[in-house]
N, C-alpha and C positions, 0 to 999 in steps of 0.2 A: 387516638389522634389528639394532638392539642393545637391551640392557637384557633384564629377564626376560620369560616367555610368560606371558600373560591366558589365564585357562578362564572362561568364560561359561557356568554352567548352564544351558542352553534361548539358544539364539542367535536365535530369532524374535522379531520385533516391532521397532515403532519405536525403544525403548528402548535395547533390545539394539544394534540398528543404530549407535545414536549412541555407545554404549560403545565398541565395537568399530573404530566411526572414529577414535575421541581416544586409542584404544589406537595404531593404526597410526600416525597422527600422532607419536608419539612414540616411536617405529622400536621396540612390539611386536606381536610374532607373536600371534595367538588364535586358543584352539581351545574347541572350543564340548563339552561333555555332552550328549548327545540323546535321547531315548528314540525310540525303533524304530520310531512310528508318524509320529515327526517326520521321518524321514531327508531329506536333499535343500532340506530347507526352510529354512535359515539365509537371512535376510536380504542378508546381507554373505557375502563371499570368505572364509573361514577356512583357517588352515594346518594341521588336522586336528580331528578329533574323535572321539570316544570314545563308540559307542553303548550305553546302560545301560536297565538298565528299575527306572524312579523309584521305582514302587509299591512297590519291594525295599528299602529304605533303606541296609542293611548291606551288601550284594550292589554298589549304587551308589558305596558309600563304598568300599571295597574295589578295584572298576574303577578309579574318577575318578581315585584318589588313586594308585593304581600309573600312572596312563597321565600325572598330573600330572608326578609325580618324571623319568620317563622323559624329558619333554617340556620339562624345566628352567622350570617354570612357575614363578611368582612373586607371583599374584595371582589370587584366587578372585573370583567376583562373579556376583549374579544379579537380575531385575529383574520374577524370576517369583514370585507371595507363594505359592503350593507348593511353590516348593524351596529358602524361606529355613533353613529349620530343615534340611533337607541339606546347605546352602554353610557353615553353623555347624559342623556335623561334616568337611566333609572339611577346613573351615580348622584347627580344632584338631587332627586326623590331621596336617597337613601345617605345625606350626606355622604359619600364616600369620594376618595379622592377621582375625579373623571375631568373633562376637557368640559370647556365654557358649552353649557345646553345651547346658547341660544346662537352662536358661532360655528355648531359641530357640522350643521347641514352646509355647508360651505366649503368642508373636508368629501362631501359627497358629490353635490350639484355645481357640474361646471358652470352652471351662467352664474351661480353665486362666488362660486371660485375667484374665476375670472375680476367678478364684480370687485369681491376683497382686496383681491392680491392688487390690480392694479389700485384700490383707490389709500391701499398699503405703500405703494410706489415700488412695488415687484415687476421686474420684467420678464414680461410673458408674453405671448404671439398676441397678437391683436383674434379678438375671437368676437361671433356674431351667433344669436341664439336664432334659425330659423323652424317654424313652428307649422308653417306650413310650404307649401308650391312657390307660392309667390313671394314669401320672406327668403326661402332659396334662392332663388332666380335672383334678388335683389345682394344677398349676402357673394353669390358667385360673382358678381361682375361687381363687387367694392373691390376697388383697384388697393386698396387697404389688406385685399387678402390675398388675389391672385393664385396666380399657379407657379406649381402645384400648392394643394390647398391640404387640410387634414375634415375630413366630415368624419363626426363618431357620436356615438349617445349621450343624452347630457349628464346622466348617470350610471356608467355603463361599469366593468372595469373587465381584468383579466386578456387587454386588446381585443374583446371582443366587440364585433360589428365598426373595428377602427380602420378607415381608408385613406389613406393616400391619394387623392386625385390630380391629375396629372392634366386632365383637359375636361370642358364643358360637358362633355358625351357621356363622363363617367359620372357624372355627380347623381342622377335619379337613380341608377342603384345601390351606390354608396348610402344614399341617403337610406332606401328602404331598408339597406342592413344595419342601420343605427337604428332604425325606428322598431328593426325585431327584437331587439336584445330588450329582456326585461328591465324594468329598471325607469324606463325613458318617461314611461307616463309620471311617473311620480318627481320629473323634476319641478322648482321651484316655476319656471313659465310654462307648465303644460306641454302636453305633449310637442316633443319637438327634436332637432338635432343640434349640434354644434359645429360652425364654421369656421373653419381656424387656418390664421397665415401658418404655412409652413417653417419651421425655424431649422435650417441645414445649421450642422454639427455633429461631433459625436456625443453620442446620448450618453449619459450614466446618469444612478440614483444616491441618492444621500441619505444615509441609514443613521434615527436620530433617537434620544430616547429625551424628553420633558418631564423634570419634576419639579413638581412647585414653582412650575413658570418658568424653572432654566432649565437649559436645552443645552443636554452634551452632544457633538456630532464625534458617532462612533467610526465612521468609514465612509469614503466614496469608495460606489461600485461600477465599474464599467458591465455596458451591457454590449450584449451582443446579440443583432436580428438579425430573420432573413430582408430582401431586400423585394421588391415588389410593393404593390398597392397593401398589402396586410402587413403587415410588420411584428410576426411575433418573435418575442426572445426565446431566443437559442442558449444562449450563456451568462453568468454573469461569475464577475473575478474579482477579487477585493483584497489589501485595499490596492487601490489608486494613489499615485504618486502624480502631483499635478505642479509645477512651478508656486512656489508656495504664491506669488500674486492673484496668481488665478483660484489657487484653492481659498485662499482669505474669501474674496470678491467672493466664490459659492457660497461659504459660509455664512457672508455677509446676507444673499439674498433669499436661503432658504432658513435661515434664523428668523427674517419679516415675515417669509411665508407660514410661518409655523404659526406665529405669535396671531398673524392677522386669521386665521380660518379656528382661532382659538384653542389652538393643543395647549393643556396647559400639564398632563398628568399621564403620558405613556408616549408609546412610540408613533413615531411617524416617518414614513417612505416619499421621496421627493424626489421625481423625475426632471432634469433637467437637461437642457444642451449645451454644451459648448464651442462655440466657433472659431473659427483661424486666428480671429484676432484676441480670443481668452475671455469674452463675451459669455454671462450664464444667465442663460431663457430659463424660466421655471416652465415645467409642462405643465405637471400636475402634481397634487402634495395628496397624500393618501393619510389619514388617521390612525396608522394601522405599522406592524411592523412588517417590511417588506416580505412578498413571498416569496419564491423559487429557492426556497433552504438558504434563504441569506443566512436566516439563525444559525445555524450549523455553520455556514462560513464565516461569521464573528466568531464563535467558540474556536473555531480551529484553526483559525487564522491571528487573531487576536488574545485570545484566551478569554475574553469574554463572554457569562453564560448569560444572552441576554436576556432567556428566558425565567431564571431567577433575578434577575435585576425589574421585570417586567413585575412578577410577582409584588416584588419589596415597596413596588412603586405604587400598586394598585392597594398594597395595604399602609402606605404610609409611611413606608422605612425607607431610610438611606440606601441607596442602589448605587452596587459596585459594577463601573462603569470605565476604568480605567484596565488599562492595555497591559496583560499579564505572559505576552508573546509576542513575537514579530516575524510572521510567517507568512504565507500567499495561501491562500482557497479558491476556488473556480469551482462550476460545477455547469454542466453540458449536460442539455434536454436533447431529449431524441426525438422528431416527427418520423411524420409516414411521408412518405413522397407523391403519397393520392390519395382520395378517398378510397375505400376497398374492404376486402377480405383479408386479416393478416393471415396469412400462410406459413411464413418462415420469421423467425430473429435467433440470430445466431452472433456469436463471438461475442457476447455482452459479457462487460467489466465483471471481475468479482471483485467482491470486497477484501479489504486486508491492506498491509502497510500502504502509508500513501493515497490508501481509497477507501475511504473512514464510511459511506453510503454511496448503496447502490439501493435505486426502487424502481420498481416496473410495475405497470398500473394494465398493461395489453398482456394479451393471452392469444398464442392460434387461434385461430378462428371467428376474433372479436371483428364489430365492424369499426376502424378507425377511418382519420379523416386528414384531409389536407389541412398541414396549419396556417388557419385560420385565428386562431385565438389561444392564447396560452393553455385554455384548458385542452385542447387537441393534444399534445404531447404523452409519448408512451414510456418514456421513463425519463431516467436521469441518474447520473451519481459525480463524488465529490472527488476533487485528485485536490489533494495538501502537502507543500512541502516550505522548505526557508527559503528555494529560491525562487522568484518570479517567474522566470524564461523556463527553468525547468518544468514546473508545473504545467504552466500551458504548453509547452510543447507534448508533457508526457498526455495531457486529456486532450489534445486534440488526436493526437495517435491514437488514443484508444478508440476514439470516436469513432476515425476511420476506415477500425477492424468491423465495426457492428454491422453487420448485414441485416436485411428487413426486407423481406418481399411481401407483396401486396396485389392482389388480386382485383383489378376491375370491377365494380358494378355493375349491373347489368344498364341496358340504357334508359336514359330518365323516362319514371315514370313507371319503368315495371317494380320489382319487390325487392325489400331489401335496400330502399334509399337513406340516405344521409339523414340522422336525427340536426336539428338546431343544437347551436352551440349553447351549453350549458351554460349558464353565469350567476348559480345559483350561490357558489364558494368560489375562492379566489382558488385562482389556479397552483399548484404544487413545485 
């Protein structure tokens, strides 16, 4: 091996995988940061790693960063949105190229979010941090937020514990499924939720990569949910072709949002809406580079490998960032249509021309779950071709073929009920 050693905060997941190959590719060593309940689980072959326990922040930084030095590391990097605001800190401990320490938790904690972007002059829903019963009660009736309202964790991601509310009645248990998802106690106001005006539009993301302070935006992606009080993504398709006035105006507002939550040295995912009249809300800016195999559809859609560009970035090189294709990628998750027993999937995609990944994460017999949150999804694969309409039409057919039955629960309460939604990794 030559050149310096990669650390991976959290080495699980697709993501991580593909990091950690373009790492070796290019004859470096990686070692991965874990916490203790991960041990064993890295994806890929690592040349060591350093078990910490995350919850600890200072305690982590203190590990990582002795076990870095020792290991002649070179290159920090993570593709988990829980431990961007730690890969910030141990990059400035370690001088290495990372995102402004003192700014990163702002890429995490919406009250801080909120607080940045608007005092950035980002437009973003009008949002209200309540903390308890009666900061509720007071957050639902400011006619500033209205119905339907959005109630979700202040630190939460993956959609999980995120509601749509539609009327008064629903808000105490929306609230209580924010307040379950991990994450919540450690925002910047203590324990609490976020109460957010509704911004109608169609949703997409903004897939960006930051080095040394400039920010190339590689793609808008459209997203595609289901439609109810839960909202998780079903699809997403890239790029987007927007009336260039309107695509400027995004770019315009997700370049402040970047700069203000402090990315100054990797990628970041920016949920935004836009409305009838070409109007773009930022939702949320993530630190991180989007999940759902966007990576895969840059590379195959664009020719962009943005996972060596991520690399180059984290070690200080120039990252090739410019568009080497002009093709369409899309890629369709699969839920369950109930909580249950899987029983049957049948007719799932194979791989091969056109359908560059297929991955399925369910097995007979597993217990899945109604989507609730991006991580509920039982698989997924990619349809890539040069024309737009083609593509999406051929993965929505394919979609159509997939059969999936599922087997009831028994009634609440007896065995075999629904685990809590995971939000330990961002969702795949």
């Amino acid at each position: 091996m030559t050149g310096p050693a990669v650390l991976l905060l959290d080495a699980a997941g697709p993501e991580s995988a593909a990091l950690t190959r373009a790492a070796a590719a290019r004859g470096h060593q990686v070692h991965a940061a874990t916490a203790e309940a991960a041990r064993g689980e890295p994806a890929e072959k690592l040349a060591g790693q350093v078990i910490t326990d995350f919850t600890r922040p200072d305690r982590a930084v203190e590990q990582i960063t002795a076990y870095a030095r020792h290991h002649g590391v070179g290159a920090v990097l993570t593709v988990n949105e829980y431990l961007t605001e730690l890969s910030a800190l141990v990059c400035a401990e370690l001088g290495l190229p990372g995102n402004d320490p003192h700014l990163a938790h702002a890429a995490r904690d919406k009250t801080a979010m909120a607080r940045v972007l608007t005092a950035a002059g980002v437009r973003i829903p009008y949002t209200r941090l309540a903390r308890g019963d009666g900061e509720l009660h007071d957050a639902l009736h400011d006619r500033q937020v209205g119905f339907p309202c959005v109630i979700k964790p202040a630190a939460g991601a993956s959609s999980a514990g995120v509601t749509v509310v539609t009327a008064l009645d629903e808000a105490a248990p929306a609230a209580d499924a924010a307040r379950s998802i991990h994450g919540t106690e450690g925002s910047e106001g203590g324990p609490g939720v976020i109460v957010q005006e509704y911004a109608a539009g169609t949703e997409y993301s903004v897939e960006s990569v930051t080095q040394n302070g400039a920010t190339t935006h590689l793609a808008i992606t459209r997203k595609a949910t289901t439609s109810g009080p839960c909202r998780v993504e079903t699809g997403h398709s890239l790029p987007v072709c927007l009336p260039p006035s309107t695509e400027a105006a995004v770019h315009r507002e997700v370049s402040t949002a970047i700069r203000a939550v402090g990315v100054r040295n990797g990628a970041s995912h920016t949920e935004v809406v836009i409305d009838l009249a070409g109007r773009c809300t930022v939702i949320e800016i993530a630190a991180r580079l989007g999940a759902g195999h966007i990576g895969i559809l840059l590379q195959h859609a664009l020719g962009i490998d943005v996972f060596a560009a991520l690399l180059d970035v984290a070690l200080g090189r120039p990252a090739a960032l410019t568009p080497t294709a002009h093709g369409h990628a899309t890629v369709r998750f699969i839920t369950s249509p109930h909580t249950g027993r899987l029983t049957s999937l049948n007719r799932l995609p194979e791989q091969g021309p056109g359908v560059p990944f297929v991955r399925w994460r369910a097995a007979v017999g597993d217990l899945v779950h109604a989507a609730r949150a991006n991580t509920d999804r039982l698989g997924c694969f990619v349809v890539t071709g040069s024309d737009a309409d083609e593509v999406e039409e051929r993965a929505d057919a394919l979609a159509r073929q997939i059969q999936v039955q599922v087997e009831p629960l028994p009634a609440a309460g007896g065995p075999g009920q629904a685990r809590p939604a995971r939000t330990q990794a961002i969702a795949w």
